[in-house]
C-alpha positions in Angstrom: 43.7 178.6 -102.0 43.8 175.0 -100.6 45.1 172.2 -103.0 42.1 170.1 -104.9 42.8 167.5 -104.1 42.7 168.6 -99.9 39.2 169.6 -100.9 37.9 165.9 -100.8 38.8 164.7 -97.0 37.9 161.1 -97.8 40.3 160.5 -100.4 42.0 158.1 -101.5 38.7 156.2 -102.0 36.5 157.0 -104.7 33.8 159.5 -103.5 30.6 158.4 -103.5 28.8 158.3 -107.3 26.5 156.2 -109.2 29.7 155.1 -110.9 31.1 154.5 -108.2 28.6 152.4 -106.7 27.9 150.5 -110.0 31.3 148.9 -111.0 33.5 146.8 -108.7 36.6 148.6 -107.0 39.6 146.9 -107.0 41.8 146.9 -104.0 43.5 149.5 -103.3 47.1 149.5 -105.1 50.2 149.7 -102.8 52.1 153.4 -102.7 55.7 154.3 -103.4 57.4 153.1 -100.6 61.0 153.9 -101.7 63.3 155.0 -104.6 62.3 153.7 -108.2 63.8 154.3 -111.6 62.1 154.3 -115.4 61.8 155.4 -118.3 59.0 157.4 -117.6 56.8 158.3 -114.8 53.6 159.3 -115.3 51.8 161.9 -112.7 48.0 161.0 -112.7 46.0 157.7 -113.4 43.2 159.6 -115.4 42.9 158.6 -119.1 45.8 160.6 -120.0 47.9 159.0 -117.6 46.9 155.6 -118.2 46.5 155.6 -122.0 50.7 157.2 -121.8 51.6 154.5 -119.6 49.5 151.8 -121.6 51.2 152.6 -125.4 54.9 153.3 -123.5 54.6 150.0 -122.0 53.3 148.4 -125.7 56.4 150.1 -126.8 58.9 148.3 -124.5 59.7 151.8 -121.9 59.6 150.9 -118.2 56.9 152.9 -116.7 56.1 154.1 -113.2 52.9 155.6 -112.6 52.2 157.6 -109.3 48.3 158.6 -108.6 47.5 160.8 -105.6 44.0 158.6 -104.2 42.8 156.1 -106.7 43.0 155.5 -110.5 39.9 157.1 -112.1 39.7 159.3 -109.3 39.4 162.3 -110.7 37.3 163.7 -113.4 37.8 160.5 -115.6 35.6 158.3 -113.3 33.1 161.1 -112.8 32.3 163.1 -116.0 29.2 162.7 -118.1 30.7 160.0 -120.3 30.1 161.9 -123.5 32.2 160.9 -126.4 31.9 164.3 -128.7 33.7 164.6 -132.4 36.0 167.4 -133.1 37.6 169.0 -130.2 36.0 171.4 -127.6 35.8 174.7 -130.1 33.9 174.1 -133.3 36.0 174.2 -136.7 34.6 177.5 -137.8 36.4 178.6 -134.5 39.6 176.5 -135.2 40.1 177.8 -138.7 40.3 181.7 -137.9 42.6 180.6 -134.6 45.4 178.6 -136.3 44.4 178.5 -140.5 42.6 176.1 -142.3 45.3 173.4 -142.6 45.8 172.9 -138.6 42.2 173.4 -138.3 41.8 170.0 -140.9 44.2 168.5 -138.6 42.7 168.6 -135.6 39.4 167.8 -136.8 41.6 164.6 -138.1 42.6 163.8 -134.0 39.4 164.2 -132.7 38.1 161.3 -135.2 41.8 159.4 -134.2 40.6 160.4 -130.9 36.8 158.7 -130.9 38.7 155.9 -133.2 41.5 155.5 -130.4 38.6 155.0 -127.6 36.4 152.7 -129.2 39.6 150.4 -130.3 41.0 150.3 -126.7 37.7 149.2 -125.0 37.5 146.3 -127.9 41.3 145.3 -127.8 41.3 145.5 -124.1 37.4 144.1 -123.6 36.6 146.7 -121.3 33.0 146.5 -120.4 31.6 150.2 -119.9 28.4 150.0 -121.5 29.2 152.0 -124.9 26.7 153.1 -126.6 26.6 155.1 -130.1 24.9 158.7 -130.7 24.5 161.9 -129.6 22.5 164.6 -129.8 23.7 168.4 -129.8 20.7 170.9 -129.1 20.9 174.8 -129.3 18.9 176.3 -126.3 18.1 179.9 -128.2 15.7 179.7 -131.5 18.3 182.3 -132.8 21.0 179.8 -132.9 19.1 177.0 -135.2 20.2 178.8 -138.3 23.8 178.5 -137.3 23.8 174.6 -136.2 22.1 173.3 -139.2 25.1 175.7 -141.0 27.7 174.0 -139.2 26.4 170.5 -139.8 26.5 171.0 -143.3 30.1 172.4 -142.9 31.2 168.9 -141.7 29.7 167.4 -144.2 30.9 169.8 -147.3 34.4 171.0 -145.7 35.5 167.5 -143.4 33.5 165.0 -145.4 31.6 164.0 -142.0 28.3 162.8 -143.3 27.2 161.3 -139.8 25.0 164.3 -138.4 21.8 164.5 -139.4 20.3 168.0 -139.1 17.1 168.0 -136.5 14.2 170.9 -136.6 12.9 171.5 -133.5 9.9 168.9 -133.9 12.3 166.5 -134.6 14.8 167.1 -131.6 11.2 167.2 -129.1 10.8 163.8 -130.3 14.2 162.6 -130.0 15.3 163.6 -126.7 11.8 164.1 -124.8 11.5 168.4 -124.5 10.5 171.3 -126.3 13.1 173.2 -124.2 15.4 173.2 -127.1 14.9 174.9 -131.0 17.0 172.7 -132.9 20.4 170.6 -133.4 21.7 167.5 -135.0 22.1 163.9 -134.4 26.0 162.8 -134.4 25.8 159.0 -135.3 29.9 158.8 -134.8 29.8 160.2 -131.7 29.2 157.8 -128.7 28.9 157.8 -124.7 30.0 155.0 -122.1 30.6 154.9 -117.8 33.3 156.5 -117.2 34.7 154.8 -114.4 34.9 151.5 -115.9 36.6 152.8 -118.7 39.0 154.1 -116.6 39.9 151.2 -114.3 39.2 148.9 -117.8 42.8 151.4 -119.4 44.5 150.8 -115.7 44.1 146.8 -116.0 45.6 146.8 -119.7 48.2 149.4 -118.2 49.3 146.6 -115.3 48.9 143.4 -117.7 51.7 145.7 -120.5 53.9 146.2 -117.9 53.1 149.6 -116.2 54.0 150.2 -112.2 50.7 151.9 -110.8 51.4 153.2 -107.4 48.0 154.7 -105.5 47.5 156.9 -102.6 50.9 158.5 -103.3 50.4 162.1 -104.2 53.7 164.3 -105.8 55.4 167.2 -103.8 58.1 167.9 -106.0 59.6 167.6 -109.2 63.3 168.9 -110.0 66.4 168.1 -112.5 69.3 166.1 -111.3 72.1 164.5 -113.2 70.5 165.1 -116.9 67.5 162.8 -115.2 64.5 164.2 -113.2 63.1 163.3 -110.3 59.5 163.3 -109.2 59.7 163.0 -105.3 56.9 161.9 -102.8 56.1 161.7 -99.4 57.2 158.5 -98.8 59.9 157.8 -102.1 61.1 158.7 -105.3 61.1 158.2 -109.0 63.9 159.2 -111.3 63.3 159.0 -114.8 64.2 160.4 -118.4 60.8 161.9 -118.7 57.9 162.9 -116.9 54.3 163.3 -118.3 51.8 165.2 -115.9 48.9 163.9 -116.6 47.2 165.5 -113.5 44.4 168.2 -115.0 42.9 169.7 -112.0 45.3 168.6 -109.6 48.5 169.7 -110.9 48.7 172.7 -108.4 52.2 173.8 -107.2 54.3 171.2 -109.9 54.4 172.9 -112.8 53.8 176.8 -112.6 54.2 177.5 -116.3 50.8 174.8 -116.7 48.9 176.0 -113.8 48.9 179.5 -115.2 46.7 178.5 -117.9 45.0 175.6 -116.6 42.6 176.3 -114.0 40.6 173.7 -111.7 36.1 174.3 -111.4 33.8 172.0 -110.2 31.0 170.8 -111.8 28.2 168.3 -111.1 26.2 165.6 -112.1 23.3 163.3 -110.4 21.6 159.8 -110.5 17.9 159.5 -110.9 15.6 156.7 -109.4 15.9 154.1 -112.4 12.9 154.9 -114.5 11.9 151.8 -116.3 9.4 152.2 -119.1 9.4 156.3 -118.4 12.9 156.3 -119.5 11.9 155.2 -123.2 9.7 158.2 -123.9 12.9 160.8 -122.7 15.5 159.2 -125.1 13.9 156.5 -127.0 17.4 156.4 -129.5 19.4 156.1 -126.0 22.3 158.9 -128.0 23.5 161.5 -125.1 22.8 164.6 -125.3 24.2 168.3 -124.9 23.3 171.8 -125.4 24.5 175.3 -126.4 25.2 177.1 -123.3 28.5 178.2 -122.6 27.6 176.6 -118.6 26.8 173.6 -120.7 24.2 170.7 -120.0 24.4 167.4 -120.5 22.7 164.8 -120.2 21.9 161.1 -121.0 20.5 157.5 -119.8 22.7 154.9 -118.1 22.3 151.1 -118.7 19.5 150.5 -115.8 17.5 153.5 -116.8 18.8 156.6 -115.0 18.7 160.1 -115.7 22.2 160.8 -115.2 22.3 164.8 -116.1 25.0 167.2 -115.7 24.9 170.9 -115.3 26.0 173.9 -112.9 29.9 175.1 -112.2 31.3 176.5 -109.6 34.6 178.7 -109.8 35.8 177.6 -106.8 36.4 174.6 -104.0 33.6 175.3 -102.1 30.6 173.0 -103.4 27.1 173.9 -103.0 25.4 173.2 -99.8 23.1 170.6 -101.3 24.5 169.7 -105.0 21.2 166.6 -105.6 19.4 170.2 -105.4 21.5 172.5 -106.7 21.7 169.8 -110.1 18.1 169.0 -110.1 16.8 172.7 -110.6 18.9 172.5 -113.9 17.4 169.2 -115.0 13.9 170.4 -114.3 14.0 172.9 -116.6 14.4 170.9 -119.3 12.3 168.2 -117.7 9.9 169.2 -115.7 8.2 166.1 -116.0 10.6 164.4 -113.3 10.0 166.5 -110.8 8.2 163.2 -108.9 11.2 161.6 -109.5 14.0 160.6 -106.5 17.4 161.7 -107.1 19.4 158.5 -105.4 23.3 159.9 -105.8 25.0 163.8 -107.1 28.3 164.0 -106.7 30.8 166.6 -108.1 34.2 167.0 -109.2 37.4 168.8 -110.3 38.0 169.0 -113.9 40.2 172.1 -115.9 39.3 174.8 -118.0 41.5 177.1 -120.5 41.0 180.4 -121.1 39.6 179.6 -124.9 38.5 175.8 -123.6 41.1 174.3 -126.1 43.5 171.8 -124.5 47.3 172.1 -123.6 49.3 169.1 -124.5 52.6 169.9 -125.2 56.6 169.7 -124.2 56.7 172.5 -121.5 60.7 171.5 -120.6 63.3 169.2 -121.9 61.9 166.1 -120.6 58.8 167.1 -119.3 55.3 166.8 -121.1 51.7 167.9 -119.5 48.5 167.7 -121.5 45.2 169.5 -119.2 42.5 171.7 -119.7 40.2 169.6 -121.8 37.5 171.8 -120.5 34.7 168.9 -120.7 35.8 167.1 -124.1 38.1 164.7 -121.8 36.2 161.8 -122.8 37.8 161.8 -126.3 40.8 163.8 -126.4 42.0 162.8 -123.2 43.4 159.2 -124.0 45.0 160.2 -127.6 46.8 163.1 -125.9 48.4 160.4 -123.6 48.9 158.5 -126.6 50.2 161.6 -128.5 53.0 162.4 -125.8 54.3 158.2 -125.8 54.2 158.9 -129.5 56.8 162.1 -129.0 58.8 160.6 -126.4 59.4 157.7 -128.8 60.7 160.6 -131.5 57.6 161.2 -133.1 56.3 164.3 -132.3 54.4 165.1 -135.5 50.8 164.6 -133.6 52.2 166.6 -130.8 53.4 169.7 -132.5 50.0 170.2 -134.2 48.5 170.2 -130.3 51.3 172.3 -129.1 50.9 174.9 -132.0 47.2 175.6 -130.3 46.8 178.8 -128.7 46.8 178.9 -124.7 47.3 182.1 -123.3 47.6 182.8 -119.2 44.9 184.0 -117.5 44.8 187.4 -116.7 45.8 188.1 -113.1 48.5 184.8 -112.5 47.2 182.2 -110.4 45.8 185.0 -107.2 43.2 186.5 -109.5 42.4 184.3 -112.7 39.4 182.9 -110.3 37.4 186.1 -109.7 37.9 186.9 -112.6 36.6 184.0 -114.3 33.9 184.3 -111.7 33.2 187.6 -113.4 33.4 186.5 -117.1 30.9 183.4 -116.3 28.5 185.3 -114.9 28.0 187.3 -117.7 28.0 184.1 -119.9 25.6 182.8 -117.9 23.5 185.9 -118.3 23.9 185.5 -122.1 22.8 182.2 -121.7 19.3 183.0 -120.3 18.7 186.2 -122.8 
């Protein structure tokens, strides 16, 4: 299987995107050209990557950071831009997979998490159009039951008294559809442009201190002299620790990661802006997500666009036209854009476990990776980097609660875990239409 990142032949630039297209691009940052030393280097300028190198700098390390194309070129300058509370599995799941008391805690990092995002972006006055709210919708009648339930569990079990329970006249009115049978409003939850927020983190990264080094992707990392070593094509960085903050693109570094982290692609597109139409969809602007296990998502950006996620694919070939292959899933759930123009789609590589819970953790002496936020990136991503500065500093207290989360392999090693998750989708897909 080819590399990710040798997927996308016009790297190191930014692939086309409304993002893209609607923030300015600094200039591209000079590579590695040479040997370096630090404290640490960082592998990756996605959120993780940026918010590691952003606190170590804070905290007086010397840090080198080495991205492959561009910084926020990855899934953190592509994804929906949904800010979500909790983590990726709901606390109902949490509790029965590691007990009641780790379950509390993460709950209490995914509010650190939305707390740690919305604090950078006013610290750092990184402009990327936040916005508060969003919406959670179940797509089956069946499930309505259960999601008023599990608002109430926040609210009696977590003392979260910011979702408001909707029926499904309420949700119609809230988010433009009857497609949906139900959800709740999350008032602490949030959305913003991804991309911005991204290059907003690198800009605070460069003014601490941090080394950013672009179009200089990793071959190799290896041990030498109590120190390791991250080479590259054209130099290399020794350093007391590394933090591989790649995700997706972490193929052939570090084998015991890759084993349960596995790269899909998933898409998004860019209406026409819709002026006054756009008011009668969302009129409370939140973002908005649904139930499916191939989960939508959805929401409006500052100028009035439909920007609306939905569809994976299990491996690096895209679909032959993604604006259509993204617009059939919006126009279910709106069929009243079909008159609409679709002006940008674009994909991208982000990671999935095999129970879509994270892995952050110490995976060597000296070596950290955190990946496989499996579409809860947004949040989680910048206070795992965070997190990991906090352990290589000697605290390690917020890390071993993350590390203590069960990530198992997928079955089959690295040759077969994609037809087989091929296989398991499909039937989740299949679920999702019964």
């Amino acid at each position: 299987m080819r590399h990710p990142l040798d997927h996308e032949p016009g790297a190191p630039d930014h692939p086309p995107s409304w993002y893209a297209a609607s923030v300015p691009i600094p200039p591209l940052r000079p590579r590695l050209d040479g040997d370096a030393s630090a404290d640490v280097c960082v592998v990756g300028g996605g959120y993780t990557g940026l918010s590691a190198a952003l606190h170590l700098a804070e905290a007086g390390r010397k840090v080198v950071l080495l991205e492959a194309c561009r910084v926020g070129w990855g899934a953190s300058g592509r994804n929906g831009g949904q800010l979500h509370s909790g983590q990726r599995r709901d606390q109902a799941w949490l509790e029965h997979a590691v007990g009641r008391d780790d379950a509390r805690r993460l709950w209490d990092l995914g509010e650190a998490a939305k707390t740690l995002v919305l604090g950078l972006v006013e610290r750092h006055g990184i402009d990327c159009d936040l916005r508060r709210g969003l919406i959670d919708t179940v797509h089956q009648p069946r499930l309505a039951a259960g999601e008023r339930a599990y608002a109430e569990k926040l609210r009696r079990d977590y003392g979260y008294d910011l979702v408001e329970p909707l029926d499904a006249r309420e949700l119609a009115a809230a988010i433009g559809t009857t497609r949906y049978h139900g959800g709740f409003r999350d008032r602490g939850a949030a959305h913003l442009h991804p991309l911005a927020f991204a290059l907003g983190l690198a800009a605070a990264a460069e003014a601490a201190g941090v080394r950013i080094c672009e179009a200089t992707r990793v071959v190799r990392l290896f041990a030498a002299d109590g120190r390791r070593r991250v080479e590259t094509a054209t130099g290399t960085v020794t350093a007391d620790s590394v933090i591989l903050a790649g995700n997706g693109y972490l193929a052939g570094l570090a084998p015991e990661v890759e084993a349960r982290v596995m790269p899909i692609r998933n898409y998004i597109l860019a209406t026409e802006p819709l002026g006054e139409r756009a008011k009668a969809l969302i009129p409370g602007w939140e973002a908005v997500s649904d139930s499916r296990f191939v989960v939508r998502y959805w929401r409006l950006s500052g100028d009035g666009r439909m920007l609306f996620g939905g569809g994976e694919i299990y491996s690096q070939n895209d679909p032959p036209d993604v604006k259509a292959f993204v617009r059939a899933n919006m126009l279910e759930v709106y069929p009243q854009l079909a008159d609409v123009r679709v002006d940008y789609a674009w994909g991208g590589t982000l990671a999935v476990t095999p129970h879509r819970i994270p892995l952050i953790r110490r995976v060597s002496p000296g070596i950290y990776a955190a990946a496989g936020y499996s579409g809860q990136g947004v949040s989680i991503a910048p206070l795992a980097g965070k997190v990991i500065a906090e352990a290589i500093a000697g605290d390690t207290g917020r890390l071993d609660v993350f590390s203590r989360l069960p990530v198992p392999s997928f079955p089959g090693g690295t040759l077969l875990r994609a037809p087989l998750l091929v296989l398991a989708m499909t039937w989740f897909a299949l679920r999702d239409r019964i």
